[in-house]
N, C-alpha and C positions, 0 to 999 in steps of 0.2 A: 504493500500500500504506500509507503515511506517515497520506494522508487518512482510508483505511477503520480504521484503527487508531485514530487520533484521533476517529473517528464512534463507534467501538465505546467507548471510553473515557465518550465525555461520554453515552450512552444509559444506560452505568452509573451515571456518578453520576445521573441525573435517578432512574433505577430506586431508587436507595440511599435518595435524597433522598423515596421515598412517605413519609410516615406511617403507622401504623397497618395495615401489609401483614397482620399474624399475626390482627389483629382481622378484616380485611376476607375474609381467606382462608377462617378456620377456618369464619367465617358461609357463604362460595358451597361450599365442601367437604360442610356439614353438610345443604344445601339440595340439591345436583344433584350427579352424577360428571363426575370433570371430567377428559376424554381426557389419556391421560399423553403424550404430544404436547405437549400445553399446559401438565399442570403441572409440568413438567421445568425449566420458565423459571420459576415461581412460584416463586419462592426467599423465605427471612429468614433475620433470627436471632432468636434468642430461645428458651424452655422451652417444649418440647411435652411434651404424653401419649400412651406408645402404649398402647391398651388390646391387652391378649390375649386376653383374658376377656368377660363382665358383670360380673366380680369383680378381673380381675386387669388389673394397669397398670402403667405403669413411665415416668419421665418421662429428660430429655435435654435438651442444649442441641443449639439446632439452628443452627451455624456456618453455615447458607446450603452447604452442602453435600450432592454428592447422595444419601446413604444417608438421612441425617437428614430430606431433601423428600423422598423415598420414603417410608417412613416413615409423613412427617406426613400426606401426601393418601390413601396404601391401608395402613396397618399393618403387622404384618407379611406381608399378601399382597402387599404392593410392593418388597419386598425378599429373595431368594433363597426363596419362601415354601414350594417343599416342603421345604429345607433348613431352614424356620424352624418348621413344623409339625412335621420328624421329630425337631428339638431340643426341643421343646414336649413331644412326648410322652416322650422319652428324659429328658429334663431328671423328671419327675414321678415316676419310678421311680427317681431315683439321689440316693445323697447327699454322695459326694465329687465333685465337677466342675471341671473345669480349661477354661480356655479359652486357648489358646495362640495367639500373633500379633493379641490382641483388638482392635487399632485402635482403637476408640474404648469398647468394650466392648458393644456390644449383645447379642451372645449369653451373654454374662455376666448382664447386665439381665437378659434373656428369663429363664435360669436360678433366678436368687435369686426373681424374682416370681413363677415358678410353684412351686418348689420351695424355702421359704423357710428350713426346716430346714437345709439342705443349706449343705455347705462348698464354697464359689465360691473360685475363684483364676483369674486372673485377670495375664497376662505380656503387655505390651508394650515394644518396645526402644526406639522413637522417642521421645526425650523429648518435643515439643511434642505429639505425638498422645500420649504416657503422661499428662501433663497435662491434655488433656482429657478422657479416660478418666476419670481422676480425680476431675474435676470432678461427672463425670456419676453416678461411685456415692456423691459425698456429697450428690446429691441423692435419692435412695433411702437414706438410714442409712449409707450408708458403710460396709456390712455385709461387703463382696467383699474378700477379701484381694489387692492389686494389688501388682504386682512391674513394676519399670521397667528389663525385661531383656530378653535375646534368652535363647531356649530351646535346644539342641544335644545333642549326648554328648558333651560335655565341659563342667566350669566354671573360669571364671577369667575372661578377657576374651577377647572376639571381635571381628573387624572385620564392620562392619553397611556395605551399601552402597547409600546412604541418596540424597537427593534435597534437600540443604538451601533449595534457592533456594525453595520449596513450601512454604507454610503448612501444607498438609496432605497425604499420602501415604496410598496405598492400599495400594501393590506396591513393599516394598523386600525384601531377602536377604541373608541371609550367605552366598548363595549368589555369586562374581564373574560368573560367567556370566549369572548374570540380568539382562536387561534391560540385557546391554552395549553395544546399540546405540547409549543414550544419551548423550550428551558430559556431563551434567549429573550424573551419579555421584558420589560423593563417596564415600569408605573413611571411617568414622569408629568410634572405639573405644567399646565396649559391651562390659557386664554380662553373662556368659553362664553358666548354669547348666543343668541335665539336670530332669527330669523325678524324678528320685528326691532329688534335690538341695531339688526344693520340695516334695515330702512331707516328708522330715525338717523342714524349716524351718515347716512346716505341724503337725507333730507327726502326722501320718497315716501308714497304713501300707498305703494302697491309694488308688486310684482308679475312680472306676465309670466316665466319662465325660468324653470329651475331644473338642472342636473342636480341630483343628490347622490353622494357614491361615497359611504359612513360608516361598510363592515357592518351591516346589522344594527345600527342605532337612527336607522333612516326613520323610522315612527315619533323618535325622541324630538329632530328634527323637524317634523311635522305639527308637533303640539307646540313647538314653540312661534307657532305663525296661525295656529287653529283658525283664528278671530279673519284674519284676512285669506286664509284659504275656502274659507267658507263662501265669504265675502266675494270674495271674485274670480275661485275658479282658474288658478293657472292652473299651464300644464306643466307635466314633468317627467323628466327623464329617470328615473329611480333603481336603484340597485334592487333586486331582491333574493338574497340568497338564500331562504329557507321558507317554511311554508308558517313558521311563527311573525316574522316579518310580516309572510302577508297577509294574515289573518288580525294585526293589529293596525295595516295600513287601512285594510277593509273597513275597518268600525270607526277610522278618521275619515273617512272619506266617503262615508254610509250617505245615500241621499243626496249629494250632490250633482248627480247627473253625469259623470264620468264614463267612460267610453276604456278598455281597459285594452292595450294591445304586451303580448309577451315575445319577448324579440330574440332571435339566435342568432343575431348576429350573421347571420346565412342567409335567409332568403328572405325575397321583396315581394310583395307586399308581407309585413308582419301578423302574425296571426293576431285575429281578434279576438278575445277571450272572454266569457261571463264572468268570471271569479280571478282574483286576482291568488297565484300560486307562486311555488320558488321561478325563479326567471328560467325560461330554456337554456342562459346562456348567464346570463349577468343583468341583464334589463328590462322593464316594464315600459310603456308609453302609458302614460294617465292623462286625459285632456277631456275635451267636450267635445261632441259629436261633430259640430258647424267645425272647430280647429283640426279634429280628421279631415273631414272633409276638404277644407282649404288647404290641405295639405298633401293631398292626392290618396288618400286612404278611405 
């Protein structure tokens, strides 16, 4: 094990040690497709472009991680892409948006460059991922309002149960249950604020449009906004990993007239479902009929 470890090590650095990889890349991407099989190991770092458009683009540093080498080889069709199409068309009709749990912020990105009018906000808890975040909309104008928080129903501080030894994190929660297999856990204290908490601090007094992606405290998220959810009906893009998720999203959302789509991330149009369950994949659409509608569903 000692050995193959040691083998793994020094492949990397000779891999680190290429020059010119983003140059040599972006040329064999632009010339031929290149089976995702294969560019899964194509890795760098450095500023890419995603186009969404002919017109529309948004650029990122790309840490040699894999959303960002998604991304860079298929756009957004390499990354969650009917989740990133139904944000695309939802994002072009709204003009308050929120993107909650934003990791590094791409659906924030997506957001601001198709809808540039529009008030972007923008909540991640993990400092070293909020810093990259950050990084990434002061490459775009630095337009998006960022907050380096955890989201809930309630504000003050929360413990976040984070993954320190990791440069970078996908799947953390304020939830303890999540992900308690790992030994690697860590409780660390964070910034916690609701949902109505950053509209005031926004000066807003509505939202059209919400990503929520929270490891399982997506409901906690929900009751912190109840009063205006009720009220007006956005829609929302929502993780839903377990069938407890969605049987508590259900009874927030009971009577409102919602229209429930569960998405796999695979195919178009997304099923429309009566009951809200674990997601096929990672995502629910929640909106109202006429916002289906308007948006080709």
């Amino acid at each position: 094990m000692a050995v193959n470890s040691m083998l793994k090590q020094l492949a990397k650095r000779a891999y680190d040690g290429i020059p010119f990889k983003q140059a040599i890349f972006t040329a064999i991407r632009d010339l031929l497709p290149v089976p995702a099989q294969i560019h899964k190991h194509l890795h760098f770092k450095g500023v890419i472009t995603i186009p969404i458009s002919a017109t529309e683009k948004f650029r990122m540093v790309h840490h040699g991680y894999v959303i960002e080498n998604e991304l860079f080889w298929s756009g957004l069709a390499g990354w969650e892409k009917v989740s990133s199409e139904l944000w695309v068309r939802l994002c072009r009709r709204s003009d308050v948006i929120f993107d909650i749990g934003a990791n590094t912020g791409v659906y924030a990105l997506i957001a601001k460059c198709v809808s540039p009018q529009a008030t972007v906000l923008a909540a991640e808890p993990v400092g070293r991922v909020f810093r990259k975040m950050e990084a990434n909309f002061h490459l775009n104008k630095g337009t998006i309002i960022a907050m380096n928080a955890a989201i809930s129903d309630h504000s003050g501080v929360t413990t976040l149960y984070d993954l320190p030894e990791l440069d970078h994190v996908l799947s953390v929660s304020l939830d303890p249950n999540w992900n308690s297999g790992s030994t690697d856990l860590r409780p660390v204290q964070v910034p916690c604020f609701t949902v109505n908490d950053l509209l005031k601090k926004a000066s807003l007094s509505r939202v059209d449009l919400l990503k929520i992606d929270v490891e399982t405290h997506e409901p906690a998220v929900l009751r912190g906004f109840l009063d205006i959810l009720r009220r007006d009906r956005p829609s929302m893009l929502i993780e839903i990993l377990n069938d407890d998720v969605a049987s508590q999203i259900t009874l927030l959302v009971d009577g409102l007239g919602y229209v429930f789509y569960n998405i796999d991330d695979i195919t178009w149009p997304p099923e429309r479902v009566k009951t809200l369950t674990r997601s096929h994949h990672f995502n629910f659409l929640i909106c109202r009929p006429e916002v289906a509608a308007s948006i080709g569903l």
